[in-house]
N, C-alpha and C positions, 0 to 999 in steps of 0.2 A: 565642577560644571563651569562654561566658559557665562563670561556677563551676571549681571545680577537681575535681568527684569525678569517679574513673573506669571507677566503674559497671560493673567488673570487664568491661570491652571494651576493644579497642584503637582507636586514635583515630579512624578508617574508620567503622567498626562504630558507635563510640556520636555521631559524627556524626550515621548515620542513621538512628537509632535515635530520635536529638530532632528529627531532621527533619519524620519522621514522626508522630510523637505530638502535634508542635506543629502539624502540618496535621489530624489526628483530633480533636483538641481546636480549634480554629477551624471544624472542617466540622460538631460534633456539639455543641460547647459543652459535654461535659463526658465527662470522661474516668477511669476507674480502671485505677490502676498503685500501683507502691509507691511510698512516701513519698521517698524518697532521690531518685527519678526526676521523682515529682512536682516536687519543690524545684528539681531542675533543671531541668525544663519551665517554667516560671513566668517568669523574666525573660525568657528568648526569644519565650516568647508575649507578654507584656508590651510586648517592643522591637516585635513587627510589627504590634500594636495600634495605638502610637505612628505608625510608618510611615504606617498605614492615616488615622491622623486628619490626618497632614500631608500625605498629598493628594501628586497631581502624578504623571507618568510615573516618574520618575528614583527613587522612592521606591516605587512598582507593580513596577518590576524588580528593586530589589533586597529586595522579599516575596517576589516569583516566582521569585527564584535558590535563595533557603528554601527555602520551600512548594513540597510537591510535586506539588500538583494545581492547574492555572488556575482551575476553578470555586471552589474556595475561597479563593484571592486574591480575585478579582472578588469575592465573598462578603464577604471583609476589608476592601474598600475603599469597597464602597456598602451594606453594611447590619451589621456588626459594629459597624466602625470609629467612625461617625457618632453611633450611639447612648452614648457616653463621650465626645461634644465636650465637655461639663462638667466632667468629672471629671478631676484630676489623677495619675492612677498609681492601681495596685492595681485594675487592674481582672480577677485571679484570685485563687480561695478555694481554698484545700489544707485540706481537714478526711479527720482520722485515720478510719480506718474499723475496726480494728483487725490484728490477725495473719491471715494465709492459712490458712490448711489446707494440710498438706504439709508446708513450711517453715517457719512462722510470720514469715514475713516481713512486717513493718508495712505494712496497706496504706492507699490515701489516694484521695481521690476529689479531683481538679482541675477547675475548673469557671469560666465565666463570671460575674461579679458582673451 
């Protein structure tokens, strides 16, 4: 599993918890959550960015055993993916947004470069 926080869930739980946010973040290109969350959404999306630019089946299934929805695979491998052939890494921005209301919990907006 990437990171060590545990995002006050058990391992089931925050499993799917980035599974999912890393597919709403790949289907919408940008996403708010809190910042702890964000941080660890970020190299998972990162890793299936990568997958997506190196192409191939064997690399499509294991986006697809991720990702929880095919159209946004498909989405990740013919028009995310493609558009960062150039780029080497960092292809998401975590900028602070500030406290929630409620809790004041730090929040943070994750997004596509």
């Amino acid at each position: 599993m990437f990171g060590t926080r545990k995002l006050g869930k058990t391992s089931a739980q925050r499993k799917a918890l980035l599974r999912q946010q890393v597919t709403d973040l790949l289907e919408h290109g940008k996403l708010e959550t809190t910042f702890t969350r964000a941080k660890e959404v970020q190299p998972v999306v990162e890793k299936m960015i990568t997958l997506g630019k190196k192409g191939g089946l064997a690399n499509y299934r294991r986006a697809l055993a991720y990702i929880t929805k095919e159209d946004v695979a498909n989405k990740l491998f013919k028009d995310v993916a493609p558009g960062y052939a150039e780029r080497n890494g960092g292809y998401t921005r975590v900028t602070r947004t500030g406290p929630r209301r409620g809790d004041a919990a730090e929040m943070a907006v994750i997004e596509l470069v």
